[in-house]
N, C-alpha and C positions, 0 to 999 in steps of 0.2 A: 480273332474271329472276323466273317467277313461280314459287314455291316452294308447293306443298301440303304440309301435315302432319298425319298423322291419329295418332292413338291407342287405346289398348287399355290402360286402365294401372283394376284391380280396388282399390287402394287410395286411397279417398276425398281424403286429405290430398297425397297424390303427386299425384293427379290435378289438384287444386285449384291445388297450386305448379304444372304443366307448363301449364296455361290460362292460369292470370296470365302468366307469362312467354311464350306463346305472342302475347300481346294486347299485348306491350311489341314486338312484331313483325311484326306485322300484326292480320288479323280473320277472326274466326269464322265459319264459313261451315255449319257444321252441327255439332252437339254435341260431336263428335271429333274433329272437320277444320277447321284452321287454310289461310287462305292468307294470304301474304307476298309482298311485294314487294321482294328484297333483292338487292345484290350480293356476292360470294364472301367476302369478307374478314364482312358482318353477317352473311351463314348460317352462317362457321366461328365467329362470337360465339354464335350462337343453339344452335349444337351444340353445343359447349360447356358452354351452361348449364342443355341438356336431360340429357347426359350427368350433373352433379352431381346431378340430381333426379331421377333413374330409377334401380330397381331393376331389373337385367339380367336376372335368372332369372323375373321374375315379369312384366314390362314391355313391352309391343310397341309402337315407334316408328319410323312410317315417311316418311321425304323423297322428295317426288317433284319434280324439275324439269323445270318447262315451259319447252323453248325459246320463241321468240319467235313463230315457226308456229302451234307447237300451241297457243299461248297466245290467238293470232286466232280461232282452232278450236274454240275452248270454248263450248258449246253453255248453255244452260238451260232448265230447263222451269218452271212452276210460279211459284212468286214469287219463285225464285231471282234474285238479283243478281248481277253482272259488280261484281268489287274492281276498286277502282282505285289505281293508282299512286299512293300518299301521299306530297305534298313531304318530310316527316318524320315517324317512328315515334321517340318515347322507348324507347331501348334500353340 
């Protein structure tokens, strides 16, 4: 399924670990918005290890899952690219 993850995270070095590990999961699609391509069991690894590296009270992190519909539906403008399904991400 295709997974969006955007972020809000004010501290430079949180920020920097939650990208790294973002990019061990998929690809960047715009400076705070990750997409992924995962099944249940890799999105509960990847939550997991955004959870060790987020500060709750200061931190905004959000999943959004595209079913399989909406994921045909997804539009772009400009020089946006369309992710594609990776045989494998190192995670």
């Amino acid at each position: 399924m295709l997974i969006v993850v955007s972020y809000d995270i004010p501290d430079d070095r949180r920020r920097l670990q939650l990208s790294k590990t973002l990019k061990d999961f998929g690809e960047r699609v715009q400076w705070s918005v990750f997409e992924c391509h995962l099944d249940d069991h890799q999105l509960e690894r990847l939550r997991r290890r955004m959870l060790g590296l987020i500060e709750a009270k200061e931190d905004s992190v959000r999943i959004y899952r595209l079913c399989a519909s909406c994921e045909r539906n997804l539009e772009t403008l400009g020089r946006a690219e369309r992710t594609e399904d990776p045989d494998i991400y190192i995670a």
